[in-house]
C-alpha positions in Angstrom: -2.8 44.0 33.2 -2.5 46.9 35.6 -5.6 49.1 35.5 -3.4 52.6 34.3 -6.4 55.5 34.3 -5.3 56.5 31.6 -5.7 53.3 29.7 -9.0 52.9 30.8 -10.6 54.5 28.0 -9.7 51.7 25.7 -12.4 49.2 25.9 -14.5 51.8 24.6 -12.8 52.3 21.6 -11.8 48.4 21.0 -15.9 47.5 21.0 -17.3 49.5 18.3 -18.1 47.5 14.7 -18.4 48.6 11.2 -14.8 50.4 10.1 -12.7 47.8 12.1 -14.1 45.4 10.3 -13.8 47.1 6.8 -10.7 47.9 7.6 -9.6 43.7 8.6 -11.0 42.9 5.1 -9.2 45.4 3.3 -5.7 44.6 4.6 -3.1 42.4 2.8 -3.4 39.2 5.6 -4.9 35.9 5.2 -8.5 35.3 5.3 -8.3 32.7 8.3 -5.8 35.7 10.4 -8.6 38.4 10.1 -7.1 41.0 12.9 -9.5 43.4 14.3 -8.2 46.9 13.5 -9.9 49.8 15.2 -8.8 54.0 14.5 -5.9 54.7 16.1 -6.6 58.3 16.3 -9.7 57.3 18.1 -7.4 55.3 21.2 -5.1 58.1 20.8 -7.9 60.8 22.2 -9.0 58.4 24.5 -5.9 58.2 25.9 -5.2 62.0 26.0 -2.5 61.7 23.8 -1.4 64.7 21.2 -1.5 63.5 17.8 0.9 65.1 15.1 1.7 63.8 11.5 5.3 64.9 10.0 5.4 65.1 6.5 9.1 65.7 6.2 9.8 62.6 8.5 6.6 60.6 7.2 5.8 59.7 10.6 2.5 59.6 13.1 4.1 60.7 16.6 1.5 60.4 19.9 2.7 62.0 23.4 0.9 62.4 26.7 2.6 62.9 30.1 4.0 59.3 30.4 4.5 58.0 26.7 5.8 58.7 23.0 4.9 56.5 20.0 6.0 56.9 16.5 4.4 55.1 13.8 5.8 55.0 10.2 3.8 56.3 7.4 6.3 55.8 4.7 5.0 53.8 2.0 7.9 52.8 1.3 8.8 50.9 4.8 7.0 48.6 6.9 4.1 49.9 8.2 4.8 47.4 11.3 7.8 49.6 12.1 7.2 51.7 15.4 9.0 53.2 18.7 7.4 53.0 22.3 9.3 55.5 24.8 12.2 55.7 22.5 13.0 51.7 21.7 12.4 50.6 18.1 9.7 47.7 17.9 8.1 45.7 15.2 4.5 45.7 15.2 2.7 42.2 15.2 1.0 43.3 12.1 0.9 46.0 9.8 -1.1 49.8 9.8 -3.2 50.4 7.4 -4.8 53.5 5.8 -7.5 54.0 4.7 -9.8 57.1 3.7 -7.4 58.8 5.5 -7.1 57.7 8.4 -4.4 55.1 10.1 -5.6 52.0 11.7 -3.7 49.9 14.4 -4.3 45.8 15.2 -6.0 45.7 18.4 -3.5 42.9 18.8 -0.5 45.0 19.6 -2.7 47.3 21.3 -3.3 44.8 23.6 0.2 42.6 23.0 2.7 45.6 21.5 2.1 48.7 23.2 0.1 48.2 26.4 2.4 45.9 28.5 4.9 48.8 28.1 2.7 51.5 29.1 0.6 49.6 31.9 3.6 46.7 32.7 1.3 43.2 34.0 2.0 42.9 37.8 2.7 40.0 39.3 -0.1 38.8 41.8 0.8 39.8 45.4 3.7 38.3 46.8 4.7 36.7 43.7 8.9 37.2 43.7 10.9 37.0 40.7 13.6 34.6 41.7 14.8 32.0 39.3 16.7 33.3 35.8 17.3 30.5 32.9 20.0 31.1 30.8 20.2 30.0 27.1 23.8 29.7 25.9 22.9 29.6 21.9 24.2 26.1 20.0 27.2 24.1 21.7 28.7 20.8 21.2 28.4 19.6 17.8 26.2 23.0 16.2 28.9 25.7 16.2 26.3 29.0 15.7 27.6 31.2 13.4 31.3 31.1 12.0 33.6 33.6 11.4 37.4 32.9 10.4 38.4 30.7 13.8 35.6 31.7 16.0 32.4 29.8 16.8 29.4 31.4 18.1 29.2 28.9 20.8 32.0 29.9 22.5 30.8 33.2 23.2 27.6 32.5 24.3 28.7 30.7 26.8 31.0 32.9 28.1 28.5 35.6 28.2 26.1 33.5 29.8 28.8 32.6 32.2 29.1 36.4 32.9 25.3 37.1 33.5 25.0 34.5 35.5 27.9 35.6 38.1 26.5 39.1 38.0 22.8 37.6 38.4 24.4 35.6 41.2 25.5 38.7 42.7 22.3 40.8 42.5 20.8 37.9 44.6 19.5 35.5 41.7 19.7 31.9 41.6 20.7 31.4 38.1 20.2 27.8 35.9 21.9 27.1 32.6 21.0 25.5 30.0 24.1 24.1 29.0 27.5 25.1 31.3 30.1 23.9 28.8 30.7 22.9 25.0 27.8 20.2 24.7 25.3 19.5 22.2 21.3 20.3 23.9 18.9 19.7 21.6 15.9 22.4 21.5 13.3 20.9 23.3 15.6 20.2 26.2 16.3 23.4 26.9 12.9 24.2 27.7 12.2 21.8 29.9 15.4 22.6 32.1 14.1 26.0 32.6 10.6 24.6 33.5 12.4 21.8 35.6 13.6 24.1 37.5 10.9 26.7 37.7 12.7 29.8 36.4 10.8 32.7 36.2 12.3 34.0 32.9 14.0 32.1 30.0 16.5 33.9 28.7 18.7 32.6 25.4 21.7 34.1 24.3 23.1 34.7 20.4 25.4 36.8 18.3 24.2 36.8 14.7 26.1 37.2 11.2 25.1 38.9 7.7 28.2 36.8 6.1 31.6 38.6 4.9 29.3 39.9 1.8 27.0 42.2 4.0 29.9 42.9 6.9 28.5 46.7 7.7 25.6 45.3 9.2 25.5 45.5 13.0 23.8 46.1 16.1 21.6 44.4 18.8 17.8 43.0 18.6 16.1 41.5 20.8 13.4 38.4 20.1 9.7 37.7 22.0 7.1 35.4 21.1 4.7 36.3 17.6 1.4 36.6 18.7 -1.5 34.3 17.5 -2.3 35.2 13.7 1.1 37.2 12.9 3.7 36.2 10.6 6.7 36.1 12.3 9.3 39.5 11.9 11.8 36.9 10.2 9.0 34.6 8.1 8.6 37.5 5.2 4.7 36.8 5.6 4.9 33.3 5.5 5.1 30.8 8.3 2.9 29.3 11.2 0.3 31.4 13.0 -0.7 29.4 15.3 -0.9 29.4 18.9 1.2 27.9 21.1 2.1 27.3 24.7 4.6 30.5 24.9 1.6 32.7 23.9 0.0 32.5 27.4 3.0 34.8 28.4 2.4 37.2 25.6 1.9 40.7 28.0 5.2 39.4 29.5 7.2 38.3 26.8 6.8 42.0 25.2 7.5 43.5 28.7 10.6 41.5 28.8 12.1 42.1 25.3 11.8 45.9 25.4 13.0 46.2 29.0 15.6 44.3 27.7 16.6 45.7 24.0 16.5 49.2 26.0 18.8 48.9 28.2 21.1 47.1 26.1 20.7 50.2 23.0 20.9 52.6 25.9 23.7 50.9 27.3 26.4 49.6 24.6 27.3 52.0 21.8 25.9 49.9 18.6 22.7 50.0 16.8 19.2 49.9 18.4 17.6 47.1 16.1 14.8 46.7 17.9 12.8 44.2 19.6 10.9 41.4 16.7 8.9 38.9 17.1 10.0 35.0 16.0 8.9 31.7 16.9 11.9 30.0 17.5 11.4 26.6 19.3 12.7 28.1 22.6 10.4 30.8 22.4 7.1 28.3 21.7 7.6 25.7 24.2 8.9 28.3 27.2 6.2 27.9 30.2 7.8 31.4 31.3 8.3 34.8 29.9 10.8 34.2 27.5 13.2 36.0 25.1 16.0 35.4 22.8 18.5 38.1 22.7 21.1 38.3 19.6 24.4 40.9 20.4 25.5 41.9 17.7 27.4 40.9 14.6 30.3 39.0 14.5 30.3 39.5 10.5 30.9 42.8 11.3 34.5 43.4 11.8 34.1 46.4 14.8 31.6 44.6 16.1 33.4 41.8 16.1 36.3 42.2 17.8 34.3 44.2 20.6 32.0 40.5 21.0 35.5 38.4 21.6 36.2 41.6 24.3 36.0 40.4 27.7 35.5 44.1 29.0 32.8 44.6 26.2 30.7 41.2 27.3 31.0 41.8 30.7 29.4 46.0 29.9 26.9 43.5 27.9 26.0 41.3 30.8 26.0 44.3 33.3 23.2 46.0 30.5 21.6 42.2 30.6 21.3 41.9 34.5 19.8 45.9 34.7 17.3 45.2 31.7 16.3 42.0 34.2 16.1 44.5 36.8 13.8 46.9 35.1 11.6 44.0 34.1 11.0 42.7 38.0 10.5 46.8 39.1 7.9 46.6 36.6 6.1 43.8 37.4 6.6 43.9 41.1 8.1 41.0 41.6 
């Protein structure tokens, strides 16, 4: 990760025993998961950040000269709710309190937060080149349905979109599937490693069914971390490692690059950026994220998804989110 000074302090804090480890017993995870949790008002003074608690707005807000973070302390919500320089995230895992005081996984210290306040660089000379595009379902798996129109369609036109705007910005740009054909999961990983892209990225629209059609807005999907349940598992699930984890500091990077410019961008809901371990996301040798655009359940949103003019805004907020990710980086 990039040595930020003012990051540097954090090793310090991370070490210390006794209350962390209180803390991992006391919390509502499995046994075998065990996070280490240290104060988060310790890293927060460390890190020169002003710490203020809102009652009204039962939040935890930290703000130095380069970064804001909100924490939830709603008892009500999930704790793992959080923003990082205005983008909605989900934590890995949840806060806890305790004897007053609010504890944070070191985990999304190290996976959540930090690759957005000190972005990983790429070693020297290392250029971000190759894009591989995802076009969601195809050929005999429709995606989502609503009335006449099949989600596959559209991610392929989106994709199609990206790709010539990629193109343009000097890209060399692979799909994984270029028209209305079946690819099974696994194949789509290997194309992008076949061809040595340097991000993976896989494109969806979601639904919440005619029953729930005021639901909308855009999230976007990284890897979960070893030992987290999944945003989408309801604290079940597999926690295991796998092969996409070696790209974890990435993976984050990428998803919040992405999900902000796409909130800033397109006038819909900022859903945030969760963590899954879709099949695409586990067996990716690249950072890698799946991105879903919004409802086509909901019947605004909708109709602004089977726009031309409205995917092609979409792609143009795609292609600058890709942008922001290689500035970051330096690649």
């Amino acid at each position: 990760m990039k040595s930020a000074a003012w990051l540097l302090p954090l090793l310090a804090v991370l070490l210390p025993a006794g209350p962390r480890d209180a803390v991992a017993r006391g919390s509502d995870r499995s046994a075998h998961t065990r996070p280490e949790y240290v104060r988060l008002g310790n890293w927060a003074r460390a890190n020169e950040f002003t710490l203020r608690a809102s009652e009204a707005e039962k939040t935890l807000n930290l703000s130095n000269r380069v970064a804001r973070l909100v924490f939830s302390t709603d008892p009500h919500q999930d704790s793992r709710h959080a923003e990082v320089n205005g983008v909605h995230v989900k934590l890995a895992f949840p806060l806890l309190f305790q004897s007053g005081s609010t504890y944070i996984a070191q985990s999304d210290l190290e996976n959540t937060i930090g690759p957005v306040l000190a972005p990983p660089e790429n070693p020297g000379g290392l250029k971000l080149r190759t894009i591989c595009l995802d076009p969601g379902h195809g050929g005999s798996d429709p995606g989502f349905q609503v009335e006449s129109k099949d989600e596959k369609k559209y991610t392929l036109l989106l994709a199609h979109e990206v790709r010539d705007q990629l193109n343009r910005a000097g890209f060399r740009v692979v799909l994984t599937r270029n028209s209305d054909t079946t690819v099974k999961l696994p194949v789509r990983a290997a194309i992008a490693r076949e061809h040595k892209a340097d991000v993976f990225v896989s494109l969806h629209f979601n639904s919440a069914g005619p029953q729930h059609d005021e639901v909308r807005g855009m999230e976007v999907y990284c890897l979960t971390p070893e030992g987290a349940f999944s945003t989408n598992a309801g604290g079940e699930g597999d926690t295991r490692w796998c092969p996409g984890n070696q790209n974890n500091e990435k993976n984050m990077l990428l998803a919040w690059q992405l999900q902000r410019s796409l909130a800033h961008s397109l006038p819909t809901e900022d859903r945030g950026v969760h963590r899954a371990r879709f099949q695409v996301l586990r067996e990716a040798a690249m950072p890698a994220i799946l991105i879903e655009g919004g409802y086509m359940s909901n019947p605004a949103e909708g109709r602004k998804i089977f726009d031309p003019a409205y995917r092609r805004q979409m792609a143009r907020a795609i292609v600058d989110g890709i942008l922001a990710y290689k500035k970051s980086i330096k690649g």
